[in-house]
BAKOL-178572 format. One line per field, with one value per residue (C-alpha): residue number from 1; residue in three letters; chain; x, y, z. Coordinates in pm, 1 decimal. Each point is the difference from the previous one (the first is absolute). Layout:
N
i <- [NUM, ...]
aa <- [ALA, ...]
ch <- [A, ...]
u <- [X, ...]
v <- [Y, ...]
w <- [Z, ...]
//
This chain:
324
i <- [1, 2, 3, 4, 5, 6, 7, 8, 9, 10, 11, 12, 13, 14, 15, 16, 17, 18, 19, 20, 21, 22, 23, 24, 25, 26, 27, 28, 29, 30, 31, 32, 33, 34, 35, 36, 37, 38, 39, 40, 41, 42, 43, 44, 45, 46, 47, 48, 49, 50, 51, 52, 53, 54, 55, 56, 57, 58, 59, 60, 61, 62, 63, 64, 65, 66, 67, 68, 69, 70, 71, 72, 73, 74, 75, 76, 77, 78, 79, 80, 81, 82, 83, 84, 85, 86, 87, 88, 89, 90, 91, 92, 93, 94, 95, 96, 97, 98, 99, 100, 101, 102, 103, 104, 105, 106, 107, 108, 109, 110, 111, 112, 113, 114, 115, 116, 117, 118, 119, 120, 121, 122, 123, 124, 125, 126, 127, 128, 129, 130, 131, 132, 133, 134, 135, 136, 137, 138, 139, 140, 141, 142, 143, 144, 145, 146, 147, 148, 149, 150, 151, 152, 153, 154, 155, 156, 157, 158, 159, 160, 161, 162, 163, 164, 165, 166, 167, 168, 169, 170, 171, 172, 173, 174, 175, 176, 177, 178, 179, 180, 181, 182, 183, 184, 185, 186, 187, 188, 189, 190, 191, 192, 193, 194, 195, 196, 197, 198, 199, 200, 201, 202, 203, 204, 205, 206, 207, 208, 209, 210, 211, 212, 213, 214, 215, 216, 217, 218, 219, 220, 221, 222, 223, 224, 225, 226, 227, 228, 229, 230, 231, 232, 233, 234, 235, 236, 237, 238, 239, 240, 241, 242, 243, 244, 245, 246, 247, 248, 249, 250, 251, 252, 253, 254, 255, 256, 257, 258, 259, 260, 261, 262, 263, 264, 265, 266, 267, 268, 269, 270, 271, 272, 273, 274, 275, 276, 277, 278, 279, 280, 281, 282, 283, 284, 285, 286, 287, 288, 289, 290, 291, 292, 293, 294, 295, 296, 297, 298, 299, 300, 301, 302, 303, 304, 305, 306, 307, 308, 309, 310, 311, 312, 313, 314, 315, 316, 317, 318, 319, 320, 321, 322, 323, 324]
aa <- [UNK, UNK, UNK, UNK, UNK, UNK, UNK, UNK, UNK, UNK, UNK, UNK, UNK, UNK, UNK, UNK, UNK, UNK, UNK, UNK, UNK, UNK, UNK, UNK, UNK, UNK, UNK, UNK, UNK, UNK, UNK, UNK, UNK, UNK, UNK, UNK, UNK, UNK, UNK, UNK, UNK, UNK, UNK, UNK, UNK, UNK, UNK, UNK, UNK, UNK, UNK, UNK, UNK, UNK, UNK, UNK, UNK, UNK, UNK, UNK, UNK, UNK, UNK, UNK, UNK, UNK, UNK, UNK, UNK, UNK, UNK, UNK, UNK, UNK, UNK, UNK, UNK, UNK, UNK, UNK, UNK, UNK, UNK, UNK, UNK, UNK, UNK, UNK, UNK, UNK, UNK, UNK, UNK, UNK, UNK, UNK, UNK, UNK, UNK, UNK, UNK, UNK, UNK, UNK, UNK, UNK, UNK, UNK, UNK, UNK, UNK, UNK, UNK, UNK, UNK, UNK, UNK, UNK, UNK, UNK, UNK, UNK, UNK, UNK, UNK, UNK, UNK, UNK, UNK, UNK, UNK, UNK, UNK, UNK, UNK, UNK, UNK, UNK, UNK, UNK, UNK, UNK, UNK, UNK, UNK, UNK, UNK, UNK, UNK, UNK, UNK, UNK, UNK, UNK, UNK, UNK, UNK, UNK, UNK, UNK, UNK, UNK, UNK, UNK, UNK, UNK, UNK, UNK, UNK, UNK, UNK, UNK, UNK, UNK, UNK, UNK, UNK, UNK, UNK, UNK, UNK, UNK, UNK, UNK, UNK, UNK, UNK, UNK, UNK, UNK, UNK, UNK, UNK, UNK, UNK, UNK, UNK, UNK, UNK, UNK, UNK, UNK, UNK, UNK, UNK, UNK, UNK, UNK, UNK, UNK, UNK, UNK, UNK, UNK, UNK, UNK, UNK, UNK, UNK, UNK, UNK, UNK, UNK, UNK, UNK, UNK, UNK, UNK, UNK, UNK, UNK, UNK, UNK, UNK, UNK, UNK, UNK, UNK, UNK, UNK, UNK, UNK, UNK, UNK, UNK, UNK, UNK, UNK, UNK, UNK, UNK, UNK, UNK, UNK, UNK, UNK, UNK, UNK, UNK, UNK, UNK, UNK, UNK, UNK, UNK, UNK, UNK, UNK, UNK, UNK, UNK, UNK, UNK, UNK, UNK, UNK, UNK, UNK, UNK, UNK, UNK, UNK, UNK, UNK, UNK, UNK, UNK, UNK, UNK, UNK, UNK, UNK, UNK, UNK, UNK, UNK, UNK, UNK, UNK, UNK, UNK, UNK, UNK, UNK, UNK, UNK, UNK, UNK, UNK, UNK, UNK, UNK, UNK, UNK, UNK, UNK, UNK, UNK, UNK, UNK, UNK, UNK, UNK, UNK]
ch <- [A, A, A, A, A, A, A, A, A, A, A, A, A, A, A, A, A, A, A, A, A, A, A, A, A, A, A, A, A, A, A, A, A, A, A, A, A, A, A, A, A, A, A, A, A, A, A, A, A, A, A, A, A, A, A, A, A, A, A, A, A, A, A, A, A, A, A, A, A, A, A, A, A, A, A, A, A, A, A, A, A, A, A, A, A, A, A, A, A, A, A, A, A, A, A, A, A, A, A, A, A, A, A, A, A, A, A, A, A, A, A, A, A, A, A, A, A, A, A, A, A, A, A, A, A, A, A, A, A, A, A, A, A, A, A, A, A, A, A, A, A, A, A, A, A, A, A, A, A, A, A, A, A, A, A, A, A, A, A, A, A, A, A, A, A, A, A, A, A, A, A, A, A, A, A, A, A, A, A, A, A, A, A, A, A, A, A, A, A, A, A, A, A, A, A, A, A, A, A, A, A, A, A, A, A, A, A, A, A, A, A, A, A, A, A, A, A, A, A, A, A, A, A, A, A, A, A, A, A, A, A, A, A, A, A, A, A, A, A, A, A, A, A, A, A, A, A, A, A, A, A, A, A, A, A, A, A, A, A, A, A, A, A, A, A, A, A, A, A, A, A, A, A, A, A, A, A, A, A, A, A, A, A, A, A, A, A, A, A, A, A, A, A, A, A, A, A, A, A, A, A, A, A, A, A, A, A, A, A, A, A, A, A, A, A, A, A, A, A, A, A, A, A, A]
u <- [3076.4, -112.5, -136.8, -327.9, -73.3, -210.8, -50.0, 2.1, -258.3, 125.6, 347.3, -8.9, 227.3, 356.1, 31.5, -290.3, 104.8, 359.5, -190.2, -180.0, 263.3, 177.7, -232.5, -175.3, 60.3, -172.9, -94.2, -49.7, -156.5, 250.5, -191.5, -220.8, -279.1, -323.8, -38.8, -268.8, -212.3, 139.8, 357.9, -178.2, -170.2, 358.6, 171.4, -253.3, 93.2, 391.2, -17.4, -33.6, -201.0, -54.7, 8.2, -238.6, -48.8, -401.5, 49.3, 59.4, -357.4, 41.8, -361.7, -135.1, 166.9, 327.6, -22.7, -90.1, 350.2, 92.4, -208.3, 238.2, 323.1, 223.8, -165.4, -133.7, -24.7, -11.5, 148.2, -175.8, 171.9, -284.5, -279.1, -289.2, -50.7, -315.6, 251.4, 32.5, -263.3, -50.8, -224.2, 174.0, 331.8, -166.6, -126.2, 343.6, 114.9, 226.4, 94.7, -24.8, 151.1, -9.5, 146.4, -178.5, 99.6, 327.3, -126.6, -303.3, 176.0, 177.8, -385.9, -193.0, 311.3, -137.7, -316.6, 14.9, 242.6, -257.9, -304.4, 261.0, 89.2, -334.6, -112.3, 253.7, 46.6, 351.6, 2.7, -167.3, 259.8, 279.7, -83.2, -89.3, 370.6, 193.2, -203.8, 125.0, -325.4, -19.4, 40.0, 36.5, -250.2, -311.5, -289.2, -258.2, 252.9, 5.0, -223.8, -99.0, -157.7, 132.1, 33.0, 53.8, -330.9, -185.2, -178.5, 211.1, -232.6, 194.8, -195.4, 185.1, 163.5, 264.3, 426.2, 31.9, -346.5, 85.9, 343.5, -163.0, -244.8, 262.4, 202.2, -310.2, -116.8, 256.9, 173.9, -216.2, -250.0, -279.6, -290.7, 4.6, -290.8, 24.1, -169.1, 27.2, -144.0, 90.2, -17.0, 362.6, 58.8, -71.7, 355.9, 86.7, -271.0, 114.8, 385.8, -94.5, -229.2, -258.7, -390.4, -172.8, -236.2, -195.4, -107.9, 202.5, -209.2, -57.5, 415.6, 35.8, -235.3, 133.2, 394.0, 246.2, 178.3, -63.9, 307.8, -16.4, 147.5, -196.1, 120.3, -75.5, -214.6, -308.0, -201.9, 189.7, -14.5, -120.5, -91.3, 87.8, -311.9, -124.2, -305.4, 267.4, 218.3, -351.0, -18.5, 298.6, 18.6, 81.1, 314.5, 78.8, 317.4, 49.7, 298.8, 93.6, 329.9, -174.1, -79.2, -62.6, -373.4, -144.4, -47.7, -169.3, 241.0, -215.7, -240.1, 216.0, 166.6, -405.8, -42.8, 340.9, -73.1, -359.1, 129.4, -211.9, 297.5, 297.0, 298.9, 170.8, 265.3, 132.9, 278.5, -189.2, -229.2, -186.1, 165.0, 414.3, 181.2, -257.1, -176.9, -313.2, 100.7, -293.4, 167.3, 336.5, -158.7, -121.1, 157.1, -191.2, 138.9, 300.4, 163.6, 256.7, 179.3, -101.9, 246.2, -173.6, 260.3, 270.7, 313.2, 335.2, -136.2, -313.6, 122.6, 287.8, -257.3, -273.5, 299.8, 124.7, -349.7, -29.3, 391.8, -125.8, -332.6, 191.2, 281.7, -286.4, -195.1, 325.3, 138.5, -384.3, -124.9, -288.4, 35.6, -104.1, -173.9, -226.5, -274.8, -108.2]
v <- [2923.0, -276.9, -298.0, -117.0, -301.4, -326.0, -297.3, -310.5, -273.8, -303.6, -130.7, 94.1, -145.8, 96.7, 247.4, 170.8, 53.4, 120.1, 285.7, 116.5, 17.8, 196.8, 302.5, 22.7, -78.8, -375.3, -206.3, -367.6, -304.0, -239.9, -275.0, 25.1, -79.3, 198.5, 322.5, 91.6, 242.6, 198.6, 0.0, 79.1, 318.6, 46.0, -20.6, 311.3, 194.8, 1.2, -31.1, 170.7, -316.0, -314.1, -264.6, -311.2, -308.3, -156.7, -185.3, 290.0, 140.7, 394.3, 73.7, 305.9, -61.5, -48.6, 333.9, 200.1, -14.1, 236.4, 249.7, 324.5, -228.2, 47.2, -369.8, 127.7, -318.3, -357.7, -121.6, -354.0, -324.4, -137.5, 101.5, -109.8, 268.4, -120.7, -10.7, 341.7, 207.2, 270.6, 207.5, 56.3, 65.1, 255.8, 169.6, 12.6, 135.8, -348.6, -49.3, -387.9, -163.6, -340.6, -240.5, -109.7, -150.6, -216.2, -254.5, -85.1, -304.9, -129.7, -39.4, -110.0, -236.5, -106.5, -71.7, -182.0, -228.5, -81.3, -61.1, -275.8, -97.6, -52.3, -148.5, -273.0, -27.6, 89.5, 13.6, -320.9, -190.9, 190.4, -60.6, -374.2, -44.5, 176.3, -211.0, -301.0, -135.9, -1.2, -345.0, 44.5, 128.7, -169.9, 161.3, 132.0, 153.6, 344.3, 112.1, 388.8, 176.0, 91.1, 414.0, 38.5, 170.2, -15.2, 382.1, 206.2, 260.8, 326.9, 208.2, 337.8, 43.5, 253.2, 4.3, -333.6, -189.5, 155.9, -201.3, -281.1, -23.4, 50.8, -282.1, -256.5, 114.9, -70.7, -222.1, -229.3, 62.5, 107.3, 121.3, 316.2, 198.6, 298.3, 258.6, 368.3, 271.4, 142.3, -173.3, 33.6, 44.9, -193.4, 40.4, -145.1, -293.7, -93.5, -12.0, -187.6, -218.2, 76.5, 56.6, 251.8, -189.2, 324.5, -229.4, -195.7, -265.0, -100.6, 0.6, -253.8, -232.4, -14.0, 9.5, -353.6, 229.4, 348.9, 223.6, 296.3, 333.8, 225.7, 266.8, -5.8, 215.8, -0.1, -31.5, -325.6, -176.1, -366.5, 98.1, -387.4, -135.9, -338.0, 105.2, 78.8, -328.9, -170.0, 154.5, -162.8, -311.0, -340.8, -25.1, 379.2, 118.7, 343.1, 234.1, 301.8, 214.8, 268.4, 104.7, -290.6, 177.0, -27.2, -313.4, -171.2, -259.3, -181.1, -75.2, -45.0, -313.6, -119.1, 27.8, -216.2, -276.9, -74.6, 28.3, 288.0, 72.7, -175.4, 202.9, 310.2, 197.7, 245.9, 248.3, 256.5, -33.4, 193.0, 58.6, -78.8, -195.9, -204.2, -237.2, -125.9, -332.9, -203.7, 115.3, -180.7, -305.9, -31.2, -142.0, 145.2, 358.2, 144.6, 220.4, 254.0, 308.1, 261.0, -74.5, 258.8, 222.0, -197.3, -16.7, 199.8, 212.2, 126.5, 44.8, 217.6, 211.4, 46.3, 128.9, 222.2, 148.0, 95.1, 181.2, 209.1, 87.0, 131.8, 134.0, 189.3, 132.9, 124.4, 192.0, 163.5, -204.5, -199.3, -332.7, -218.4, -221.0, 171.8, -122.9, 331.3]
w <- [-1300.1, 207.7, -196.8, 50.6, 256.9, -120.3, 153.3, -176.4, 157.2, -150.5, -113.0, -393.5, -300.4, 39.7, -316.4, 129.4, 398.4, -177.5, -233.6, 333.7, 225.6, -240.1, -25.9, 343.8, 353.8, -16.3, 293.9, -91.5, 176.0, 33.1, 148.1, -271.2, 248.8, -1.7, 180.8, 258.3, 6.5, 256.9, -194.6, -325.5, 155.2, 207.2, -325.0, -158.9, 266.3, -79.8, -348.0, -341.5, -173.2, 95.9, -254.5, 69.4, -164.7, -68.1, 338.6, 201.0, 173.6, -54.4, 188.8, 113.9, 351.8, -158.2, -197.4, 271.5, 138.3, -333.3, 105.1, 70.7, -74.1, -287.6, -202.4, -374.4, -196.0, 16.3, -308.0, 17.1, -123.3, -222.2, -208.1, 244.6, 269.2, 162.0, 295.2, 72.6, 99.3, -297.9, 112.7, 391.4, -260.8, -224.3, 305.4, 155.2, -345.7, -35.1, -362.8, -37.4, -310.3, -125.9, -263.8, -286.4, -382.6, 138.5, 141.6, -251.8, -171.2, 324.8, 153.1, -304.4, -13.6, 312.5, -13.1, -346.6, 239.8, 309.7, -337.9, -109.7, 322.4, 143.0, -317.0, -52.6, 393.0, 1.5, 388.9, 88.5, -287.0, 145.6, 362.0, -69.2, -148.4, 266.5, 290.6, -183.5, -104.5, -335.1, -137.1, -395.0, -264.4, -59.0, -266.3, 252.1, 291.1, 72.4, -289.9, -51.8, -261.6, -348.4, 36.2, -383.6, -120.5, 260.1, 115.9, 227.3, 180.5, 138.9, 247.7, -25.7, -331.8, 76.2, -116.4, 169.1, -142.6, -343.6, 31.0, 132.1, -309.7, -285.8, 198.5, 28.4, -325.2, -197.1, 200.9, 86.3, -292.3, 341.6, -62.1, 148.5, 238.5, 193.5, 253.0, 110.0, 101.9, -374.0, -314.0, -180.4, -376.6, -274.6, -37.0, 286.8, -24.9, -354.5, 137.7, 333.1, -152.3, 275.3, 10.2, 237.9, 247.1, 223.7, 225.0, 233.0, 105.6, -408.3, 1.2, 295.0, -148.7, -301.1, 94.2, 37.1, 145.7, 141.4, 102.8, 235.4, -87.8, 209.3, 224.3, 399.5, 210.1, 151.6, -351.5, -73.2, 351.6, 2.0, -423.0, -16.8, 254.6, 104.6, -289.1, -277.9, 55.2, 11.7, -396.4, -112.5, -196.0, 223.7, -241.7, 45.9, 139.0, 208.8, 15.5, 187.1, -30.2, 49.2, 361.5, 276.5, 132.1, -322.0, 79.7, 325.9, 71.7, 195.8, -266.2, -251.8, 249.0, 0.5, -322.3, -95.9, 290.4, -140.9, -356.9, -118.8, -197.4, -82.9, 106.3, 62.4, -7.0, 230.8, 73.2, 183.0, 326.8, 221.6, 287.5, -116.8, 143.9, 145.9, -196.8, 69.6, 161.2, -204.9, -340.0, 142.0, 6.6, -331.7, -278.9, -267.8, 80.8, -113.7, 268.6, -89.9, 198.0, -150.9, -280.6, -266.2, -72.7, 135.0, -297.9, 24.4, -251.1, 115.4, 332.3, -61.7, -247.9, 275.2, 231.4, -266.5, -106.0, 402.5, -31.0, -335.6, 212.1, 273.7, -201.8, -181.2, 261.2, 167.0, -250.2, -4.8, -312.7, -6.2, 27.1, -310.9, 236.9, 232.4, 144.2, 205.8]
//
């Protein structure tokens, strides 16, 4: 029996590409450079499932091409899927999978690391030192602000917030706030240390520090506004490792030149790899490449998570992950 075709998008950790090649008849991207659209939908048409990553577009144009071929799932690589069209899938009868749970602590990780970094102004000390003009310490150079109990506000309060919370909580002793569309359990909010604000705009004004953990999409586009960052506290910091459009970059660059807040820090923007090219000249932003999930382990996880999908769905199981 022939094995089944996939296509993988992206280079992937080592272990994983090994696993993969074993079972079925895997094409990978050697370049590791992004693919097109047109090879994307080219790749649908010759292949069993396509395997994406979050920075691969998988529109409604790019699905088409599936239509009559042999493609029947697109095990992604990542637990965000805002990427890929769901509803053109579902009506091509795509199974789409995705991979959540291993990479919760790698992220939260993360984002604990741009609230320090932006608050002690890691980059600007480090950048100072490298360009050779740092001439000694002195008592009022390079001062930030003390992130030890101060309030932590986390807009989305999912796997990854939840880690986030326990880690500032009682880590950092931080007092912890938090908004969602659902209220979690007391449970939950006794472990995490966090209180339930319904209202976002009450969070942001309240926050030293306000994290976002909310997915993409259309209802989350620009949730971040020139009106929001006007909310903020003047001493406030923003962070995003969640998805880049939930925030408009270019009033978020406004906001940090005029000093309507005093930092942020950033791994994810809206349209990757560009940057808005005001943000780059800033030194009270801390800019990272979409770093999130980036160790060894959490890597090699995601890519397994993908292989168990696709081993599942082959071997006509469902897969533990499916999205539709």
């Amino acid at each position: 029996m022939a094995r089944p075709k996939i296509l993988i998008t992206r280079r992937w950790p080592e272990a994983v590409e090994r696993r993969l090649a074993q079972r079925y008849e895997a094409t990978f991207n050697p370049t590791d450079l992004p693919m097109d659209a047109r090879a994307l939908g080219e790749a649908l048409k010759t292949h069993d499932a396509l395997c994406p990553t979050v920075s691969d577009g998988i529109d409604s144009e790019v699905l088409a091409h599936a239509k009559g071929g042999p493609a029947r799932i697109i095990g992604n690589y990542g637990v965000g899927v805002n990427h890929i069209d769901l509803k053109a899938a579902a009506d091509l009868g795509l199974v789409v999978t995705n991979t959540p749970g291993v990479l919760t602590d790698a992220t939260a990780e993360l984002a604990m690391l741009l609230v320090l970094m932006a608050a002690r102004r890691a980059g600007e000390g480090e950048r100072e030192l490298r360009s050779g003009g740092w001439t000694g310490w002195r008592p009022t150079h390079n001062v930030g602000m003390q992130v030890t109990g101060a309030t932590l506000g986390l807009i989305g309060f999912g796997r990854i917030a939840q880690a986030m919370a326990r880690m500032a909580h009682h880590g950092f002793g931080m007092r912890i706030l938090y908004n969602s569309r659902r209220r979690v359990s007391e449970a939950i909010e006794v472990e995490t240390g966090a209180t339930f604000h319904p209202e976002i705009d009450t969070l942001l004004a309240e926050a030293d520090f306000v994290s976002l953990h909310c997915p993409g999409g259309a209802e989350t586009f620009h949730l971040i506004d020139e009106r929001r960052l006007r909310l903020m506290k003047p001493t406030a910091y923003l962070i995003n490792t969640a998805r880049g459009p939930v925030v408009d970059e270019a009033a978020l660059a406004q906001a940090l030149k005029l000093g309507a807040i005093a930092g942020a820090g950033l791994d994810v923007y809206e349209a990757e790899p560009r940057v808005t090219p005001e943000l780059m000249t800033l030194e009270n932003v801390v800019l990272l490449p979409h770093l999130g999930s980036a160790t060894g382990q959490s890597r090699t996880a995601m890519g397994m998570k993908v292989a168990d999908n696709l081993d599942a769905f082959f071997d006509g199981r469902q897969p533990q992950d499916r999205v539709i």
